[in-house]
C-alpha positions in Angstrom: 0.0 0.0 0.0 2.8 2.5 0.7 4.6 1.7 -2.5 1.3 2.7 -4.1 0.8 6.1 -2.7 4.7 6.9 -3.0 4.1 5.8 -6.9 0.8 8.6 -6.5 2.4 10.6 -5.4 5.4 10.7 -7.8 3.1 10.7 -10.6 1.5 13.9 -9.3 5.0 15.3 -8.8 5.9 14.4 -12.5 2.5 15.6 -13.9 2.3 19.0 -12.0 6.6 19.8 -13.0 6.3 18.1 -16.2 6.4 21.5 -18.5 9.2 22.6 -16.0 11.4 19.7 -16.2 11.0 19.8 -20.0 12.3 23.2 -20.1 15.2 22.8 -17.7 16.0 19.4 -19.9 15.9 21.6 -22.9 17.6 24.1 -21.7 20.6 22.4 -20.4 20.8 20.4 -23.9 21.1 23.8 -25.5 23.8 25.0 -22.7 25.7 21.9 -23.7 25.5 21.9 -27.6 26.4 26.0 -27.3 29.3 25.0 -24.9 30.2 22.2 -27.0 30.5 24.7 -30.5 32.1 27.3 -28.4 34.8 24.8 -27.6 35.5 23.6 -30.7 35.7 27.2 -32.4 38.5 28.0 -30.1 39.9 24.6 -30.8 39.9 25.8 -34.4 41.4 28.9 -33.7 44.0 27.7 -31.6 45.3 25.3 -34.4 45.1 28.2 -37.0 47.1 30.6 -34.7 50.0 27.5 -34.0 50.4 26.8 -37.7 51.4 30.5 -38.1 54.4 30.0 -35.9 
């Protein structure tokens, strides 16, 4: 029976935060893929400026 109401009570949790929880999600997956395109330019740039030298 308690296993029951804790899975209630979850589901209300998920239900009621659900449009939250989407938009943190998204908007960490968008931190991430701008972080992860930021990184590589200056990876670019960094092997452009050493093949000046």
């Amino acid at each position: 029976m308690t296993t029951a109401i804790i899975l209630i009570a979850l589901a209300l949790i998920i239900i009621y935060a659900g449009p939250t929880l989407l938009f943190i999600c998204v908007g960490y997956a968008d931190y991430v893929l701008e972080r992860r395109r930021h990184l590589v330019a200056v990876k670019h740039a960094v092997r452009r400026r050493s093949d000046e030298f």
